[in-house]
C-alpha positions as CSV (number, residue, x, y, z in Angstrom):
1,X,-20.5,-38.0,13.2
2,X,-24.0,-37.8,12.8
3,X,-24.3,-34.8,15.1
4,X,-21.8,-33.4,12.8
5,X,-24.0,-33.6,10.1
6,X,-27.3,-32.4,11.2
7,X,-25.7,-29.7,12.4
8,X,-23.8,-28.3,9.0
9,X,-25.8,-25.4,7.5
10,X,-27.4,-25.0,3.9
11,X,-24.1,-23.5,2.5
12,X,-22.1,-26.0,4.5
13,X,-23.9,-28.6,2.4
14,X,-23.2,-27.4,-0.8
15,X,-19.6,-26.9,0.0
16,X,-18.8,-30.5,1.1
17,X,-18.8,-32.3,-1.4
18,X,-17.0,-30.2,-3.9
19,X,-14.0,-30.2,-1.3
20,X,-12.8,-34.1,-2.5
21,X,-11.3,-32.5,-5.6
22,X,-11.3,-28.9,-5.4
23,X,-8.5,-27.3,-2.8
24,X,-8.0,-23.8,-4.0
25,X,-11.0,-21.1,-3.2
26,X,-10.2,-20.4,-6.2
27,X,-10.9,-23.6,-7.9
28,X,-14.1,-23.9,-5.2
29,X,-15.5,-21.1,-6.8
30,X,-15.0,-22.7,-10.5
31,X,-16.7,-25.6,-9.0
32,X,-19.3,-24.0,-7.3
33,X,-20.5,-20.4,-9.9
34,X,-24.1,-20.7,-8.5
35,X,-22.2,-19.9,-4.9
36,X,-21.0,-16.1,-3.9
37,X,-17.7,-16.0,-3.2
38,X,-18.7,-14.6,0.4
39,X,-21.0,-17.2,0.8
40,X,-17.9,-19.7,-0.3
41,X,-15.7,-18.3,2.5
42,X,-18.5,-18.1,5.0
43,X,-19.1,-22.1,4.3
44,X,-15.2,-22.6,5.1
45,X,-14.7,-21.2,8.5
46,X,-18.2,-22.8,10.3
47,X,-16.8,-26.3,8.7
48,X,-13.4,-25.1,10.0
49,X,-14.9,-24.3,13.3
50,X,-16.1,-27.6,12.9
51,X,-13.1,-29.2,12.9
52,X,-13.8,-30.7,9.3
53,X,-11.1,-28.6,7.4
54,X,-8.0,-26.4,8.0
55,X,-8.1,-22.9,5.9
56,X,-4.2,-22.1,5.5
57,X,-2.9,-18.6,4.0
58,X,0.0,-18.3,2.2
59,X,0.8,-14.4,0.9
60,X,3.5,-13.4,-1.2
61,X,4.2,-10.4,-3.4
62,X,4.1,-10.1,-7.0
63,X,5.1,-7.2,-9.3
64,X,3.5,-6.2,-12.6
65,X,3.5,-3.6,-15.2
66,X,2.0,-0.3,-14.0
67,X,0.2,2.4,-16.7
68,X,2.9,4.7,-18.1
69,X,4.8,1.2,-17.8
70,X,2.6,0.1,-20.6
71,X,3.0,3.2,-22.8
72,X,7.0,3.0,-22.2
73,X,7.0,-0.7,-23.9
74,X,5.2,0.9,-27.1
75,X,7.1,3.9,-27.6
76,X,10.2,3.2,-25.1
77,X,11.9,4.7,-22.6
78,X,12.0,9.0,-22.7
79,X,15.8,8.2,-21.9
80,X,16.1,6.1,-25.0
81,X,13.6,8.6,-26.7
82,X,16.3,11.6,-25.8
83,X,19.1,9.2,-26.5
84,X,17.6,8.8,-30.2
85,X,16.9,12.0,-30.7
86,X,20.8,13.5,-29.8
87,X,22.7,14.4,-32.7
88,X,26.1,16.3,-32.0
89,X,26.4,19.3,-30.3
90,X,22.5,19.6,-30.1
91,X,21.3,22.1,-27.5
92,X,19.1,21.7,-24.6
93,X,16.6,24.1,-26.1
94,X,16.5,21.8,-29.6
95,X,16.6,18.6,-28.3
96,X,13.4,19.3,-26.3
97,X,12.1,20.1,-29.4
98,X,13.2,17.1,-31.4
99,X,12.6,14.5,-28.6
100,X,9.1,14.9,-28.2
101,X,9.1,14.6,-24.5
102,X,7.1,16.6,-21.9
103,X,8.9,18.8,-19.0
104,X,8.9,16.2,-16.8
105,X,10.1,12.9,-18.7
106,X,12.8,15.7,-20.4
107,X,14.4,16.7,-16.7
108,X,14.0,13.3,-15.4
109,X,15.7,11.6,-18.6
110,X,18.8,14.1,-18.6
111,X,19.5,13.1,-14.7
112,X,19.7,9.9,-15.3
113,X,21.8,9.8,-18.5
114,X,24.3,12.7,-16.7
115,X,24.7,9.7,-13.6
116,X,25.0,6.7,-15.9
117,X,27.5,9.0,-18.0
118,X,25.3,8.4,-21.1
119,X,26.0,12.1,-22.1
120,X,28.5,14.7,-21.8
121,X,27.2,18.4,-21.0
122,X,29.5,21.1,-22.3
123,X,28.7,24.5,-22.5
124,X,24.5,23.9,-23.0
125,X,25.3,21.5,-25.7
126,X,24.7,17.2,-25.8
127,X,27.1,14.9,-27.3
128,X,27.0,11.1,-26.2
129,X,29.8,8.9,-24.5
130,X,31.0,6.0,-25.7
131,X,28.1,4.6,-23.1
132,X,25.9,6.8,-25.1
133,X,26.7,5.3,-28.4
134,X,26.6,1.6,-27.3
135,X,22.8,1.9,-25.8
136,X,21.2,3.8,-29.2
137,X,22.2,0.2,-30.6
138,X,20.3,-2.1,-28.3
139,X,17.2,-2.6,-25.7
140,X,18.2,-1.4,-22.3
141,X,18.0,-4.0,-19.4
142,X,15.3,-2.2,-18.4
143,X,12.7,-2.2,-21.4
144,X,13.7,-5.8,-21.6
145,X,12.5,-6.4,-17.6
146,X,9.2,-3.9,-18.5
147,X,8.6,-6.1,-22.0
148,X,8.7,-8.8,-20.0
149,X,6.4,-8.0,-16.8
150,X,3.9,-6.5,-19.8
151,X,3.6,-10.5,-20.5
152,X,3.2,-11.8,-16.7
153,X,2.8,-11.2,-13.5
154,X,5.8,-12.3,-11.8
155,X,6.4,-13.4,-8.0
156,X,8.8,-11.0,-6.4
157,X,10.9,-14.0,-4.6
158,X,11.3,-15.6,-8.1
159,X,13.5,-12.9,-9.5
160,X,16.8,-12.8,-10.5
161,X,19.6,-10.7,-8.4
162,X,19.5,-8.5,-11.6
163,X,16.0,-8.2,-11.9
164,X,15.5,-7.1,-8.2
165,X,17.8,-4.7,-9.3
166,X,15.9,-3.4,-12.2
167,X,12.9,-3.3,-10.1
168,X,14.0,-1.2,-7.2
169,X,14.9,1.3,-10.2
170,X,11.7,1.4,-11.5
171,X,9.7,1.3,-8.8
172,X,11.0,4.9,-8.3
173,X,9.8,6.0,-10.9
174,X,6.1,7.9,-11.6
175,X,3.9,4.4,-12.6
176,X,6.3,2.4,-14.1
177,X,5.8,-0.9,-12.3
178,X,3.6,-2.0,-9.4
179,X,3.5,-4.6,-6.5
180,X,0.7,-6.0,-5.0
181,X,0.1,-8.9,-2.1
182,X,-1.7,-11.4,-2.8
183,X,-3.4,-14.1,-0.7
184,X,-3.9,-17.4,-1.5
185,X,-5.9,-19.8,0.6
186,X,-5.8,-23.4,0.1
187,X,-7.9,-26.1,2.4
188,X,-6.9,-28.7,4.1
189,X,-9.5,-31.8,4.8
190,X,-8.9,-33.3,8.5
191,X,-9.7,-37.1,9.1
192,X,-13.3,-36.4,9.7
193,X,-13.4,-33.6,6.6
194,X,-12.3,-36.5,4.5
195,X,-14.3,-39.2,5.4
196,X,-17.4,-37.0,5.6
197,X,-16.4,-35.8,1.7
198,X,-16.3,-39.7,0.9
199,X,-19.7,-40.4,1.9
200,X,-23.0,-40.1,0.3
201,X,-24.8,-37.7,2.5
202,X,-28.2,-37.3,3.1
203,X,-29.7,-34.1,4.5
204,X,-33.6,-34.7,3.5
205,X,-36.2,-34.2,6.0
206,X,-33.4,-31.9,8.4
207,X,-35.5,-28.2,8.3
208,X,-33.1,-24.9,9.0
209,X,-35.8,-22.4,10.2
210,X,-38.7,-22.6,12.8
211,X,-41.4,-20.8,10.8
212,X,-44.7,-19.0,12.4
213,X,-46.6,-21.5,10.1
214,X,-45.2,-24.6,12.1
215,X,-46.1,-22.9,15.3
216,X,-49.8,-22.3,14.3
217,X,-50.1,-25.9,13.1
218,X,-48.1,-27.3,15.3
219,X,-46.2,-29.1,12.1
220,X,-42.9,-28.6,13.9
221,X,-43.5,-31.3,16.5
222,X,-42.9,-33.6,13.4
223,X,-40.1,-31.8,11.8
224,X,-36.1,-32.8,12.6
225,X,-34.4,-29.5,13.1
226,X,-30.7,-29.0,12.2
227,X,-28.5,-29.0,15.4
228,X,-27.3,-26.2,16.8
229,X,-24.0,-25.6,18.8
230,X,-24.1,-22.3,21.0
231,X,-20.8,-22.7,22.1
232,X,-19.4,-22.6,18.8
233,X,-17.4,-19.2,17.8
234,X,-19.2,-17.1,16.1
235,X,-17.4,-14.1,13.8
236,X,-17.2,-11.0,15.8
237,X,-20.1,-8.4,15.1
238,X,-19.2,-4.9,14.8
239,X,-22.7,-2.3,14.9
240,X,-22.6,1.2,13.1
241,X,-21.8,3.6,15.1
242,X,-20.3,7.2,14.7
243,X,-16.1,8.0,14.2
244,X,-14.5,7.9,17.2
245,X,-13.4,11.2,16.3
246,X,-16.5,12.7,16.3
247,X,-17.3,10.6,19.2
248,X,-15.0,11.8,21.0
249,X,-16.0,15.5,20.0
250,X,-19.2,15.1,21.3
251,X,-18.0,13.8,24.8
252,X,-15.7,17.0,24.9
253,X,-19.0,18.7,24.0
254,X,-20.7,17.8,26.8
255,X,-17.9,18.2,29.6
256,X,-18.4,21.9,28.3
257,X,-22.3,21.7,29.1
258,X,-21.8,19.8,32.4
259,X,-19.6,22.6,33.6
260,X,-22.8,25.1,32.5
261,X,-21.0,26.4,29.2
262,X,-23.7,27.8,25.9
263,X,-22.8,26.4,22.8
264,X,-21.5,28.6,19.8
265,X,-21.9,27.6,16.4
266,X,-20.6,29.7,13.2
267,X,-19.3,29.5,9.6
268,X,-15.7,28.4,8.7
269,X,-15.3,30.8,6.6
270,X,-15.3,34.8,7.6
271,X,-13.8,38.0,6.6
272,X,-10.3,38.8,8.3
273,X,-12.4,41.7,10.7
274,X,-13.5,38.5,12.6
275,X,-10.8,36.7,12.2
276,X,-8.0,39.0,12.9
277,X,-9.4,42.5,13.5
278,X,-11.6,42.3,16.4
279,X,-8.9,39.9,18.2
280,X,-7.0,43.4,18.1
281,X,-4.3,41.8,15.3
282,X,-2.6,44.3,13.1
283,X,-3.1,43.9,9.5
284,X,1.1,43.8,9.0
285,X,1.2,40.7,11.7
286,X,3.0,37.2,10.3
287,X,0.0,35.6,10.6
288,X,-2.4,36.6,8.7
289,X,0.3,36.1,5.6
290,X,0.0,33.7,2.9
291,X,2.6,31.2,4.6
292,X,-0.2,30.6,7.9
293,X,-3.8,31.3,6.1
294,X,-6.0,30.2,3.8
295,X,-7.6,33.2,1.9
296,X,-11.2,32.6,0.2
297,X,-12.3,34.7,-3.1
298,X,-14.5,37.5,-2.5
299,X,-15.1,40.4,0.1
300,X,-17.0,40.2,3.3
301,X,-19.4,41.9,5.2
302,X,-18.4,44.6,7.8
303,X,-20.8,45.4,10.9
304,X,-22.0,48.9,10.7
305,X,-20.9,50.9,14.0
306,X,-18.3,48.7,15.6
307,X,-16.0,48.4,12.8
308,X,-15.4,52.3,13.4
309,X,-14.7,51.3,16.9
310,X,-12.4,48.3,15.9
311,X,-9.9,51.2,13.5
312,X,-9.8,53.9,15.8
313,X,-8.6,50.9,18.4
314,X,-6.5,49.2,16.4
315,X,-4.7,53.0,14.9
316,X,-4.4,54.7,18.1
317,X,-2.7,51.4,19.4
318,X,-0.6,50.3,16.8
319,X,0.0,53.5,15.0
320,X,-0.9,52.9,10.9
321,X,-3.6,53.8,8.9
322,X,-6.2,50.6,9.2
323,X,-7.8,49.3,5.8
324,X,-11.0,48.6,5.9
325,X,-10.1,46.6,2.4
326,X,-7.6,44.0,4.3
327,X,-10.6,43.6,7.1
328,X,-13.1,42.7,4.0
329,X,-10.7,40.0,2.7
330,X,-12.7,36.2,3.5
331,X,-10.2,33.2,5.4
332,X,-10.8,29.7,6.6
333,X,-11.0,30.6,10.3
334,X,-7.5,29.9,11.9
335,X,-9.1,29.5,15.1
336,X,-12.4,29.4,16.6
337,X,-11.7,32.6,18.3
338,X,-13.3,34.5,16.0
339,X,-16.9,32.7,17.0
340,X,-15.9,34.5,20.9
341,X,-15.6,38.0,19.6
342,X,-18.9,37.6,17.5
343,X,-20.5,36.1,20.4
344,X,-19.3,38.9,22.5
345,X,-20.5,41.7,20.2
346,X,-24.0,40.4,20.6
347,X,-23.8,40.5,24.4
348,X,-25.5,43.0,26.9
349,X,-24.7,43.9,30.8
350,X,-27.7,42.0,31.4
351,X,-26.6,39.0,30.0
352,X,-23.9,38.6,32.3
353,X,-22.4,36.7,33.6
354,X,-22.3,33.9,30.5
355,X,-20.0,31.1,29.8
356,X,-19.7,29.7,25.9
357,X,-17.7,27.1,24.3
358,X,-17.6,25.9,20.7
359,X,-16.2,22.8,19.1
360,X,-15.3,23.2,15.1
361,X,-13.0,22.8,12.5
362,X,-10.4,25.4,11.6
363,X,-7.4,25.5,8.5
364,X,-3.7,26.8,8.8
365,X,-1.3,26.3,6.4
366,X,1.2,24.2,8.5
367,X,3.8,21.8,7.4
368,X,2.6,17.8,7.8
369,X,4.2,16.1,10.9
370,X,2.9,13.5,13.5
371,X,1.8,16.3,15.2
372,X,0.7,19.3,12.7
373,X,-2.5,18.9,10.4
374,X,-3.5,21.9,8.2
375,X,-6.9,21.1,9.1
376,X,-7.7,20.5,13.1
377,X,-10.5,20.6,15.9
378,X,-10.3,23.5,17.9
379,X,-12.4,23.5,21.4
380,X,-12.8,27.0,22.2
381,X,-14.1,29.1,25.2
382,X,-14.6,31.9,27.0
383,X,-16.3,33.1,30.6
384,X,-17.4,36.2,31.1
385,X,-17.8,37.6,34.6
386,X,-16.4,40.7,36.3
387,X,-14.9,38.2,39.1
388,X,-13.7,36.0,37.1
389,X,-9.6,35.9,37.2
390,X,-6.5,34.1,36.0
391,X,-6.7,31.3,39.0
392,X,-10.5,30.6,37.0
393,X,-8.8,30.2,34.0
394,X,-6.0,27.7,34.5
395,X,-9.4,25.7,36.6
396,X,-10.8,25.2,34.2
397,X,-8.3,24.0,31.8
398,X,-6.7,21.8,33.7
399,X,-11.0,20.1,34.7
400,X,-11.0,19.6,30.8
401,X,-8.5,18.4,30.1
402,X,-8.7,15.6,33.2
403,X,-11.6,15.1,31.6
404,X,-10.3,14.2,28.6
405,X,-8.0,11.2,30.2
406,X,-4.5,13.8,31.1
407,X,-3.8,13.4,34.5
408,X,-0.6,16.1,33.9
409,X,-0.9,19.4,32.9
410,X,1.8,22.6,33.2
411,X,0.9,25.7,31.8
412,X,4.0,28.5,30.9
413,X,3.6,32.2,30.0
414,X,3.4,33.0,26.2
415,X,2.0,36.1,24.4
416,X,-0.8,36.8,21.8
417,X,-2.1,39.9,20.7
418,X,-5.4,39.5,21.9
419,X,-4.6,38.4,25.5
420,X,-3.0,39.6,28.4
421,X,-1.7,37.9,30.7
422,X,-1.2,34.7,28.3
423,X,-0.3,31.3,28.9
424,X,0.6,28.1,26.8
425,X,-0.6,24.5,28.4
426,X,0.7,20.9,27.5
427,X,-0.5,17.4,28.3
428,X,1.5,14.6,28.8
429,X,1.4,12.0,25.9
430,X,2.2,8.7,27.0
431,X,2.6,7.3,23.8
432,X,5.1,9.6,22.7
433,X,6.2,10.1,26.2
434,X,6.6,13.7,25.4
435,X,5.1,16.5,26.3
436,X,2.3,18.1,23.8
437,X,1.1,21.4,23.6
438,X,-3.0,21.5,23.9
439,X,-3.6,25.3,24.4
440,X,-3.4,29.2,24.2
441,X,-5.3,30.6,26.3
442,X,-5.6,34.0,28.5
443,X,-7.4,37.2,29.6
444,X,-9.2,39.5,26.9
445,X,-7.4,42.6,26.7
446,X,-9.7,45.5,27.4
447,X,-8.8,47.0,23.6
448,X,-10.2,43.7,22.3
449,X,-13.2,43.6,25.0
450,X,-14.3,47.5,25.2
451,X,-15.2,47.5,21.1
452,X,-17.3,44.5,21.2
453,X,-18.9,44.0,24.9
454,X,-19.0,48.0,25.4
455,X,-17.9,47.2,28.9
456,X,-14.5,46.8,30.9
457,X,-15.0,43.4,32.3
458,X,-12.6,40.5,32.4
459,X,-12.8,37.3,29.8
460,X,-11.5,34.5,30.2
461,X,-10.6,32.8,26.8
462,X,-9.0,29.6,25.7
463,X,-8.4,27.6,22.4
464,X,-7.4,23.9,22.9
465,X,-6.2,21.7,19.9
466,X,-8.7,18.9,20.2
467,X,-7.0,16.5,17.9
468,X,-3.7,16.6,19.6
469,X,-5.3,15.3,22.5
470,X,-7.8,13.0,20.9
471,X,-4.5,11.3,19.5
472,X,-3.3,10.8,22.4
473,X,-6.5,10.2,24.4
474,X,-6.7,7.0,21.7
475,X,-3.1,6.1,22.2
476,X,-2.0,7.2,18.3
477,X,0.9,7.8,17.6
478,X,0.3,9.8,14.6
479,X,-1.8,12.9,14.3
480,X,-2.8,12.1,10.7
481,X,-4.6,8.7,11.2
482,X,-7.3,10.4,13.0
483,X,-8.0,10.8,9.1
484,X,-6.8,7.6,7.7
485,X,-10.5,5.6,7.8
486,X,-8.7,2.1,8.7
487,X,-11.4,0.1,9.1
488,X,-9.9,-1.9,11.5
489,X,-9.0,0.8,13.6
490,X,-11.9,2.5,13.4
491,X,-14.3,-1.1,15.0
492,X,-11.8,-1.1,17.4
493,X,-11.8,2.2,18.8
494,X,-13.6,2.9,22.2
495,X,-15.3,5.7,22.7
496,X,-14.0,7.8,25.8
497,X,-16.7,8.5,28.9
């Protein structure tokens, strides 16, 4: 026992005592307002770890009134509003005049009277039912469950069979009513905890912290320390450090520079020459619609010289007059692509042979799915080198992404308009335990290389969707908590090497 007390800490001290007749943290921090609450909770678990209390957590959910909830009990339900505000044979067109409701609270009000047959609709005119005629007399069950949540909070396993009811309708509605878990703590003294809290303690004369002052005077020889256990558990520490998903970009990074790739850096956005143009993509193709880009205000720049080359390439091969207004037009890059074909307009002969990669950020305006993001990581590259050929390519790819933690790769044909011959890869996720596509990759064709490198020599270029395989390189199920900042997940996270 006495160890036990020249061991508890400052904040362990102060705690004690108030623990005879306060078993709530709530009611410990009522007790104790010169104490933090952190500090409060920080006192528990060392005496817990102690074996001096038990911390036990009991959660439960309880509903309240949300915002527009709290407007609805002043001026009612827009439901009852329209309700009020029928008269016979009124019209759509007047009764959205006379009801003073927006748009919204008007559409959703007239669905739900039509399926709780509240109204009859006859020919773009209103009348009420019987129904109808019975609720503009009286409070509907639910302003009556809203009135009544406006007043207090409720638990949700108190309520009635007929107030779950009401709930689960108006939880489906836009900020009607809210739930929330709480957590409430309560302690629990053990056999030592309450005999300790029963005594008078003394902790005079017991010093917490070996100063330099002691050690110069050698005061500390005199001095009775407080006890230290260093086998007791300790809570977990968890440094700074980086996202693992920009951890991870920076390991893909530098398989790129292990294998003797140049980085490429750029701007997201660029004008659709870059984009699309130079990739040798006519101006009419799907993608560059609406429906699969982001288009920016504003015009961009077009490089003197080679965008002549790019429209007598892309007319005498697709046939149709090429507008050098549609090239000015600015995107969010759809792919990092268009960093290769700037890259490669700067090259000379003498620079080759070069290999580049580049890891960034590019936008499409895809649907959300566990696997689609209209936002992604894009690891792009390209070698350039008048031996290089397709058995080089699929090499490579299939290095990187071992690299990246997929032992199984296939690679099928596919087409682009920019490559040729083409190929798709996937990687095996063994989450999902499906297969996921990673890549579109391929050979330059000579009408996108000639323009820009002013030479016929083969490139080998490849796109991989980094996030895809970060997902599954992490073991997430989910492409979209990559983004989702869970704490928890994010201290757990390793890092891949």
């Amino acid at each position: 026992m006495k160890q036990i007390i020249e061991s508890l800490h400052q904040l362990e001290r102060k705690v004690l005592p108030a623990l005879k007749d306060n078993k709530t943290l709530e009611e410990l921090e009522s007790a104790l307002p010169q104490m933090k609450e952190v500090e409060i909770m920080r006192a528990l678990q060392w005496l817990e770890n102690k074996k001096i209390l038990k911390i036990n957590t009991k959660t439960y959910e309880v509903i309240s009134i949300d915002k527009v909830g709290k407007e609805v009990v002043k001026t009612g339900l827009p439901e009852k509003r329209m309700v009020d505000a029928i008269k016979k044979d009124i019209s759509i067109s007047e009764l959205k005049k006379v009801s003073g409701l927006t748009n919204e609270e008007f559409n959703v009000s007239l669905g739900i009277l039509k399926k709780k047959s509240i109204i009859n609709l006859d020919k773009g005119k209103i009348n009420l039912t019987k129904n109808g005629e019975k609720l503009n007399n009286e409070k509907s069950g639910e302003e009556v469950f809203l009135k009544l949540l406006s007043e207090k909070i409720l638990k949700k396993d108190s309520l009635t069979d007929s107030q779950l009811e009401l709930f689960n309708q108006l939880k489906t509605r836009k900020e009607l009513v809210k739930s929330d878990i709480i957590k409430e703590k309560s302690i629990e003294l053990t056999a030592i905890g309450t005999k300790l809290s029963n005594q008078k303690l003394d902790f005079s004369g017991i010093v917490d912290t070996l100063t330099p002052a002691m050690l110069r005077n050698d005061s500390w020889k005199k001095k009775k320390f407080r006890r230290y256990d260093v086998k007791i558990n300790v809570p977990k520490v968890y440094p700074g450090k980086r996202h693992f998903l920009n951890e991870t970009k920076q390991y893909a990074k530098r398989v790129w520079l292990d294998m003797g790739f140049k980085e490429m850096t750029g701007s997201i956005i660029n004008s659709s020459f870059w984009n699309f143009d130079a990739l040798f993509v006519p101006q009419d193709h799907p993608a560059r619609e609406m429906q699969d880009t982001f288009f920016v205000k504003g015009k961009g720049k077009l490089p003197k010289g080679l965008t002549n080359k790019i429209k007598k390439e892309q007319e005498k091969n697709w046939n149709y007059n090429w507008s050098e207004e549609e090239a000015e037009r600015l995107v969010l890059r759809t792919h990092t692509t268009a960093l290769s074909v700037k890259t490669l307009s700067k090259l000379k002969e003498d620079d080759l042979p070069a290999k580049f990669f580049a890891i960034g950020r590019n936008y499409r305006n895809e649907a959300l799915d566990w696997s689609h993001l209209f936002e992604f990581n894009q690891a792009e590259g390209i070698v350039i080198d008048k031996d290089a050929n397709f058995k080089h390519l699929l090499g490579y790819l299939t290095e990187f992404a071992n690299k990246m933690g997929f032992d199984k790769v296939r690679f099928r044909p596919a087409h682009f308009p920019y490559t040729e011959p083409s190929l798709e890869g996937d990687v095996f996720d063994p989450v999902n335990k499906k297969w996921v596509e990673f890549i579109a990759a391929g050979i330059f064709r000579p009408e996108v290389v000639k323009p820009l490198l002013g030479l016929d020599v083969p490139v080998l270029a490849w796109g991989p969707g980094l996030d895809r395989m970060i997902k599954a390189a992490h073991n997430i199920k989910d492409i979209r908590e990559l983004y989702k900042n869970d704490l928890k997940q994010l201290r757990e996270k390793k890092v891949l090497r």
